[in-house]
N, C-alpha and C positions, 0 to 999 in steps of 0.2 A: 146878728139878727136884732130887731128894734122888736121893743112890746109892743103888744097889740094897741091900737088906739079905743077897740070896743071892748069895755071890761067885760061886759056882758057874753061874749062869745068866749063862752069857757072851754072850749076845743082848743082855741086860742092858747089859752092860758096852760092849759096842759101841757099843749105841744112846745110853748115857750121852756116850761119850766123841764121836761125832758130833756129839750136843747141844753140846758143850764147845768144842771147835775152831768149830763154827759161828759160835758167838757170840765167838770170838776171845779165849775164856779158856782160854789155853795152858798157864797157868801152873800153873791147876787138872787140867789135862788131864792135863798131865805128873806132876803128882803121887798121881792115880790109878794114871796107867799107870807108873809106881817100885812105888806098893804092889802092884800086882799082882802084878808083877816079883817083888820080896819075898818074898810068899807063896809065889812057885812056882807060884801058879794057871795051867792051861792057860788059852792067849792060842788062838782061832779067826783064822782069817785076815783074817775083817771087822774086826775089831780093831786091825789094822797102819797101816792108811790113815790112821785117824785119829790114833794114835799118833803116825807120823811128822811129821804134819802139826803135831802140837805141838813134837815136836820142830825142825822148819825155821824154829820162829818166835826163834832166839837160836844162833849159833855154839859157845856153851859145853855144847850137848846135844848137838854130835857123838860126845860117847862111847857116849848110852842108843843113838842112831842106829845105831852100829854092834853095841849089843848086841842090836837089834830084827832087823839084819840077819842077825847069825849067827844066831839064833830064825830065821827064819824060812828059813833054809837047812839046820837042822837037822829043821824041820818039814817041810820039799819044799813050804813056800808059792810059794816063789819060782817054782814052775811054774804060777802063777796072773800073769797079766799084770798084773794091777790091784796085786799089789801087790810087782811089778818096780818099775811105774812112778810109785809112792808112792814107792819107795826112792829110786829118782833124780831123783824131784822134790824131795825131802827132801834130798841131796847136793849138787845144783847151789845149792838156796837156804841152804844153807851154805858152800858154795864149797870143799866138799870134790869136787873136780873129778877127780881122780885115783880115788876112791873111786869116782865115777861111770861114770867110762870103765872102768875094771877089773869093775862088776857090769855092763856093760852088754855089755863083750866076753866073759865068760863065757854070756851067754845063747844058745842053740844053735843055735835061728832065729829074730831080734827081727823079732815083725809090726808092723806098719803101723803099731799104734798104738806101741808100746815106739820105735820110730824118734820117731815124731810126738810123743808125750810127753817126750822128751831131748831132741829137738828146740828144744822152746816153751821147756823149762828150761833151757837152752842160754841162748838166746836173750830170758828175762827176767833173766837172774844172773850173763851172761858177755860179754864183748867179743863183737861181729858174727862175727865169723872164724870162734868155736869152733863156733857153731848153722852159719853157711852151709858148712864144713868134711864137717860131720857130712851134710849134708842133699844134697852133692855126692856125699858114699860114698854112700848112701843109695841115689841114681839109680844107683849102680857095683854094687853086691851088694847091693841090699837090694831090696824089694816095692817097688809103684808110690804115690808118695803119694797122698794124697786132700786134702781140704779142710783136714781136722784141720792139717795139716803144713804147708798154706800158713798158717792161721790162726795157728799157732804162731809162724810164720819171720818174715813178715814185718814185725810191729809192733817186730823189732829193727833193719829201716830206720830210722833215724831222724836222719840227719843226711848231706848235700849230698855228703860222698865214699862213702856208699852207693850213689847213684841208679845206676850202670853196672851193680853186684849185684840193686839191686832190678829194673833194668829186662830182663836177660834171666832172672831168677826171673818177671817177668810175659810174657815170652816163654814158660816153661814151661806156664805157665796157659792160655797161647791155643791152646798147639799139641795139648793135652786137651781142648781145649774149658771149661776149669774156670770161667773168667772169663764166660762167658755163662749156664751152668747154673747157677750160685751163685753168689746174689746176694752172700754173704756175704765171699766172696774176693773180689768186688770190690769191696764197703765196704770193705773192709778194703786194698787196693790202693789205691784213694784216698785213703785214711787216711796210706797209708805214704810216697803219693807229695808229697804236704803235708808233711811232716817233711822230707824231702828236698829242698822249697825250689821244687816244680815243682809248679805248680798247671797247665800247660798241661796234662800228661798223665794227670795226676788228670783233667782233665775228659776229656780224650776217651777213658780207662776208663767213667767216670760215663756219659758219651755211648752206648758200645756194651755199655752194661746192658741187655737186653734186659726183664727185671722189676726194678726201683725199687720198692725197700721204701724209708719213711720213713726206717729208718738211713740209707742210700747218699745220699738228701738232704740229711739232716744233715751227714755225709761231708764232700757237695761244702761246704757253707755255710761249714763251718768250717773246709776248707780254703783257703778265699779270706781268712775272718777273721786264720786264722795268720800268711798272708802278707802281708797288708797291704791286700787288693783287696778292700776294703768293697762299692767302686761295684758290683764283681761279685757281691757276694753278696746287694745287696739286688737285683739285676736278676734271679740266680735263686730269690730268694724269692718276689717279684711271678710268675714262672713257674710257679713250684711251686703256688701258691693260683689262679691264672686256670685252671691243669687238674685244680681239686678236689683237692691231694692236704690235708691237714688238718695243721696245723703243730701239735706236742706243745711241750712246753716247753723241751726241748733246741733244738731251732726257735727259741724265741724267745729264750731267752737268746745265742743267735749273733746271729739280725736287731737284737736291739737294742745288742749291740755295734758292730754294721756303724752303724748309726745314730749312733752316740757317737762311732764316727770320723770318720763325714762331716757330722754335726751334723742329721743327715735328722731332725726333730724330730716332723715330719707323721705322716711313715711308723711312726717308734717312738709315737706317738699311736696308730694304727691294731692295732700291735703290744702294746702296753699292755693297749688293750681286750680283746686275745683271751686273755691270760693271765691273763684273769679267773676260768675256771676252772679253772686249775692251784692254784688261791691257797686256803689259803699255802702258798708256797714260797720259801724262801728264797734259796736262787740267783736267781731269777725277781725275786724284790723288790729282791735287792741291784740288779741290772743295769737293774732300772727309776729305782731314784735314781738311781744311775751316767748314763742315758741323758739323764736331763731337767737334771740338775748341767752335764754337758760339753755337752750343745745351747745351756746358755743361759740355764733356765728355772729356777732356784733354788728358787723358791715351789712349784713342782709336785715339785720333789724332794722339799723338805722336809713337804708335804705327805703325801706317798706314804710318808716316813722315820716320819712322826707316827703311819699309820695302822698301821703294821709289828706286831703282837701277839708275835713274836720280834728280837730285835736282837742278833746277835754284834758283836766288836769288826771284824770285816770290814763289818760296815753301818755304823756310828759313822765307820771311815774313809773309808768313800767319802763321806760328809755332809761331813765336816773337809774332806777333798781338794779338795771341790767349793765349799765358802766358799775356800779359799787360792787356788782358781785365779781367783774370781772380785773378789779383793784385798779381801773382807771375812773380814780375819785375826782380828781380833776376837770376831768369830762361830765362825771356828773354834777360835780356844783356848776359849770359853765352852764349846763343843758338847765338846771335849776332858776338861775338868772334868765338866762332868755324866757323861759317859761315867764316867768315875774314881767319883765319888760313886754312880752306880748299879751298881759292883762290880764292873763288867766291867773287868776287868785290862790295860793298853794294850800291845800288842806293840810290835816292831822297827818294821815299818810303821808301826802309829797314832804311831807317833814323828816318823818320812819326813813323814807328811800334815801334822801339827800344828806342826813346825819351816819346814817349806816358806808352810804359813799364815802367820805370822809376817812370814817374810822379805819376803813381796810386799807387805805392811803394817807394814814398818817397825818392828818389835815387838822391838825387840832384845834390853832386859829379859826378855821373859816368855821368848824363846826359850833365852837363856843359862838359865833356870830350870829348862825341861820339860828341855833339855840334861841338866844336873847330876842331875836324878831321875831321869831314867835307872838308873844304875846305883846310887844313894844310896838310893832307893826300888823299884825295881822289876828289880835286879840283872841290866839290861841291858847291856850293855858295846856302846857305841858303836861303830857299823860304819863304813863309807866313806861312805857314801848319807846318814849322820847329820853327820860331819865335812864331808862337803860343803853340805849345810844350813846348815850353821853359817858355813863359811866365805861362803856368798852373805849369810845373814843382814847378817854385819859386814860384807864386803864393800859390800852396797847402802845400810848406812846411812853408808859414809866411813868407817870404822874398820878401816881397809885393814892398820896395823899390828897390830891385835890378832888379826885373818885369820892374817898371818903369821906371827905368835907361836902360834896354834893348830895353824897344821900345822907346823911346826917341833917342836910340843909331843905330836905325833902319836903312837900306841903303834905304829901300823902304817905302812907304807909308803904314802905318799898316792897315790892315781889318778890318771887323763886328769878323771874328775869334780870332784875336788877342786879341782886346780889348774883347771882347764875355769870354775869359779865364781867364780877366783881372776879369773881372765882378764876373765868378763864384767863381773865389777867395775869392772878398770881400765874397760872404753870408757863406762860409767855417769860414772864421775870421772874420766876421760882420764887416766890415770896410766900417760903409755908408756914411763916407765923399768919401771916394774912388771909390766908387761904383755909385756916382750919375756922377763922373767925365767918368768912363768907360761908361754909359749909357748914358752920351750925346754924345760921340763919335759915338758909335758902333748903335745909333736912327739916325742918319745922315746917316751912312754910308749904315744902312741894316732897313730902319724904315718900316720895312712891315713883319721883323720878329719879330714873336710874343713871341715868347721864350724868348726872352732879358729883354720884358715887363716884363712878367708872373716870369723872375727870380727878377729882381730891385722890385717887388711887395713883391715877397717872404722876401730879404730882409728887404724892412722896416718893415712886419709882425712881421718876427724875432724880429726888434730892437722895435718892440711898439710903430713903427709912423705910427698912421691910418691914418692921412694928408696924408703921403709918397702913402699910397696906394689907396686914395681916389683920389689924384693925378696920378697917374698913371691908375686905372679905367678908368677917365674924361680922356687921352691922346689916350688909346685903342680905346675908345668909339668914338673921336673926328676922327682918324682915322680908322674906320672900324677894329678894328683888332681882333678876338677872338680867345682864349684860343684852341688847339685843341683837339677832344676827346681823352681822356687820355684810349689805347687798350691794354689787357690782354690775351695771347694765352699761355692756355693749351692742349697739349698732351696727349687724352687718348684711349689707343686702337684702334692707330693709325687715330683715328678722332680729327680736331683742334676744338676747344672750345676755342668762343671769345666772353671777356668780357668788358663793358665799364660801368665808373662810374654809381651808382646807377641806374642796368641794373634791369630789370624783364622778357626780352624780352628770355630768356635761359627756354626752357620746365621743368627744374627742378628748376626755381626761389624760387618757395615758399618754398622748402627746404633747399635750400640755406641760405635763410634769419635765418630761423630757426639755421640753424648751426650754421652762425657766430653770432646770437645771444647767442648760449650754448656757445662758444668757447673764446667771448670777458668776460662772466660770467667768465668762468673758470682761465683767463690771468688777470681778477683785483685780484682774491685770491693770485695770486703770486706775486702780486707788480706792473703789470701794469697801471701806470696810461695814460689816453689818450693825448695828447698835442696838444690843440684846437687851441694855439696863430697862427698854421699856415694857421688856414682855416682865418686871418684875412684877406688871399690872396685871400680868394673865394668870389669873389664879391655879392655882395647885400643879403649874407647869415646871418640870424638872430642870435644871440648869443644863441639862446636854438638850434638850428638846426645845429650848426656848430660841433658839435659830432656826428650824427646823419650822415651830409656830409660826413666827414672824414673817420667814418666807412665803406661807399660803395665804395671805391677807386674802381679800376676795378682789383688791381691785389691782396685786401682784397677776393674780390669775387673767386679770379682764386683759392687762394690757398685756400680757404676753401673747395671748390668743388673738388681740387685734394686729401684731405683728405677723404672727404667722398664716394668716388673713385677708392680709394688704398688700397691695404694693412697694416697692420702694421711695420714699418722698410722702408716701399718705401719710394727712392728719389722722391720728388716732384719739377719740373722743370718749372716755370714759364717765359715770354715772355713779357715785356713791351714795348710800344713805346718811352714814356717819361721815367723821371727820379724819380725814385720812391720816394714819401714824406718820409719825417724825422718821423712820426707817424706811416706811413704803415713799416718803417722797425723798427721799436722799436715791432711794435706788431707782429712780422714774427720773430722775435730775441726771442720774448716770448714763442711764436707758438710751436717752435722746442724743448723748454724744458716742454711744458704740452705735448705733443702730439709725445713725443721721436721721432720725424724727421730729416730727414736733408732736408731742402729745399734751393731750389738755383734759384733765379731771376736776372736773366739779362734787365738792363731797357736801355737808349739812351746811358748810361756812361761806364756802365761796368759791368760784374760779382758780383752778393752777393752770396758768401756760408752759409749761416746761419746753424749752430749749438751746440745743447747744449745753447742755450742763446747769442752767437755772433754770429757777421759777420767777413767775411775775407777782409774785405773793410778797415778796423779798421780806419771809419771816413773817408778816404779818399774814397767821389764819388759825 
């Protein structure tokens, strides 16, 4: 659009400067609204909203801000609400906060909306306190809210020490009736109660919804995705489609991440199909190589990556991420280069992906390389997430000293990550003078994560210091800290199957036991023997019981049940949370040569292929 040629038709000028801010050319905006300024030309009051709006997009335009305001108090705008509430929207998104509250206690009786609009602005540009502060006066001397006001408030829930504010704010709602007439407050209720860590009361908002628009769906889905409860979210997706509601694409980009968590590969198959006509869409496409990379299926990612007509550097990295998880490093430095040759410029991440490649393949050269270009080529400056890369790199190839010499050589202060890589190093090379030294670091720095324990435990297992881990028991114990349940999701006929160590709680338990009792029969005639030295990590377990534990892991269970399940020849696809023991993969290395399989477990670290008798880990995970 060209400017007007008649300054004088200020309709013009409005309508330009609308155009301008829309498309988030502020910069132009603002330089309109100076010349006009300049001139002296009269400014109409449609003109202000958008002005301001240019102005809220940088802090160093709080002066014209303030010059807009005297104009428009000069002109008696300000007795127009619409552009009170431009000026305070324009104030808080500059954090001229004081400016705000001073135009805002001048106004003589602020309606509903002037409350509601300070409110949101509050509330997207300020600590929690100042919007629920404002919105408590509010109920004291001011008009009755309405929707606007909850809409505003509470997407500034957002985190576990709000939930007591947000929960009697949803007290406020019930006792109007707000939450059952508008639907939209309680999307947005659900919304907030997800952030806050509580998906129980998100759903039983979601539940006394009286009408379910497809947002409140989405809502619930991607409240359970935030928190971690896949299983739940594909339970009310299957809900959502058996009562006709029609999943859009926000829909599926949630199911197929619930999918990628639990490896539901069927299900994200069924989910694929329907985003057939959203396509193209690029969200949608990333989250479909993303779902078929982490289920498993490599071919079908790369696939699906080949046919992509767009590709940002966020689709290149979930391709890389998904060859490094699956220990073909190689393939992802290859795919890393091409990305670089076809001009797409690599961020911080595509850094994360292509050094983590590397590491689980052994690539030490090439990673010390994309390292250094970093910031030599691409004036990144290495983060923690990258320094940690690097340290597992060398760590897992035995080059334990030059690890040390890199974080020593550190610009920043190292992490619980850093040292954390340092640490799984040592139990790879049993290195438990080194190992106690990473674990007093990374207890300092992160001493409430328990994994660090549970790994410094395993170690001294390995090396046969039961002090070491009678010592580290008494540390966990001293500090509250326990082990967490070690979870196993199987895929079968598109329903998930979740297992936890020595489970009974699975309607087909008793058969289970039975099998992998014929199954561990079958795997000592071929040479298996069990390796009990690492249950010296399972605390207060007896030496006649410490075979007996080992045996029940939760992903011993998954895969025997995927056996008795399957056909003969089926891939068998397992899911873990943690990282799967040194015994459960020697006996899944067995598995596959009594029981001609191929089965593949993905645990916290990465991809195992297991066949014929190996893994494609070859030690490193």
């Amino acid at each position: 659009m060209n400017p007007p040629t008649e300054p004088s038709n200020r309709s013009s000028w409005s309508s330009y400067l609308q155009s301008l801010t829309s498309q988030g050319l502020f910069v132009d905006a603002l330089q309109l609204c100076r010349r006009i300024h300049l001139l002296d030309l009269p400014l109409d009051r449609f003109v202000l909203p958008p002005a301001l709006k240019a102005c809220s997009s940088s802090p160093s335009n709080l002066p014209f801000s303030l010059q807009l305001h005297a104009y428009a108090h000069k002109t008696s705008y300000l007795s127009f609400t619409f552009v009170i509430t431009s000026l305070l929207s324009a104030y808080v998104k500059l954090a001229a906060f004081k400016s705000a509250y001073k135009l805002f206690d001048e106004i003589p009786q602020p309606t509903v909306v002037a409350w509601s609009a300070f409110i949101a602005g509050l509330a997207r540009n300020a600590p929690f306190a100042h919007s629920l502060s404002l919105f408590k006066l509010m109920r004291v001397c001011g008009p009755d809210f309405n929707s606007a006001t909850m809409l505003g408030l509470l997407p500034a829930c957002t985190q576990q020490a709000h939930l007591c504010s947000l929960m009697a704010l949803h007290t406020c709602n019930v006792k109007v009736g707000m939450q059952v007439s508008e639907p939209s407050v309680s999307n947005c209720l659900v919304t907030a109660y997800a952030k806050c860590g509580n998906t129980a009361l998100a759903r039983q908002v979601f539940d006394e919804t009286l009408e379910r628009d497809l947002v409140g769906w989405n809502a619930m889905l991607s409240a359970y995705c935030q928190n971690g409860e896949a299983h739940r979210a594909l339970e009310l997706y299957q809900e959502m489609v058996a009562i006709g509601v029609e999943p859009d694409s926000v829909t599926l980009v949630c199911v197929l991440s619930a999918c990628t968590h639990l490896g539901a590969i069927a299900t994200g198959l069924e989910a694929h199909e329907r985003t057939k006509r959203f396509m193209p869409n690029l969200p949608l496409s990333n989250a479909i190589v993303n779902m078929y990379a982490r289920c498993g299926d490599l071919s079908m990612a790369r696939a699906h990556f080949d046919e992509m007509s767009i590709r940002t550097v966020v689709t290149w990295t979930t391709l890389i991420s998904g060859y490094g998880a699956h220990g073909h490093g190689a393939e992802g430095a290859y795919l890393f280069d091409a990305m670089v040759v076809g001009n797409i410029r690599p961020d911080a991440t595509a850094f994360v992906a292509v050094l983590s490649a590397c590491s689980h393949a052994g690539l030490v050269d090439k990673a010390l390389a994309y390292f250094a270009s970093m910031k030599q080529n691409y004036m990144i400056e290495p983060r923690l997430e990258h320094y940690a890369c690097m340290v597992d790199v060398l760590g897992r190839a035995g080059r334990l000293d030059e690890a040390i010499a890199l974080i020593e050589a550190m610009r920043v202060e190292p992490d619980g990550a850093v040292w954390g890589a340092l640490l799984g190093a040592c139990r790879i090379h049993l290195n438990v003078r080194l190992a106690e030294k990473a674990a007093n670091q990374v207890f300092q720095i992160e001493p409430n994560n328990v994994g660090y324990y549970v790994l410094l435990s395993n170690i001294y297992a390995s090396a046969k210091d039961h002090r070491g881990v009678a010592k580290i028991r008494a540390l966990m114990r001293e500090r509250g800290l326990k082990k967490p349940p070690g979870l196993s999701y199987i895929e079968l006929e598109r329903r998930v199957h979740v297992f936890m160590a020595d489970d009974h709680s699975h309607p087909r338990s008793e058969a289970i036991y039975k099998e992998l009792e014929r199954l561990e029969k079958a795997l000592e005639e071929v040479g298996y023997v069990r390796d009990t030295s690492v249950a010296d990590a399972l605390f207060g377990v007896e030496e006649e019981r410490r075979g007996e534990v080992l045996g029940v892991h939760s992903e011993r269970l998954a895969v025997v049940f995927g056996l008795m399940c399957t056909g003969m020849g089926e891939r068998i696809v397992v899911i873990k949370n943690l990282r799967v023991c040194g015994d459960c993969h020697e006996m899944i290395k067995f598995t596959t040569m009594v029981a001609s399989r191929e089965i593949v477990v993905r645990d916290a670290t990465r991809f195992h292929h297991f066949k014929q008798g190996a893994c494609s880990c070859r030690g490193y995970w």
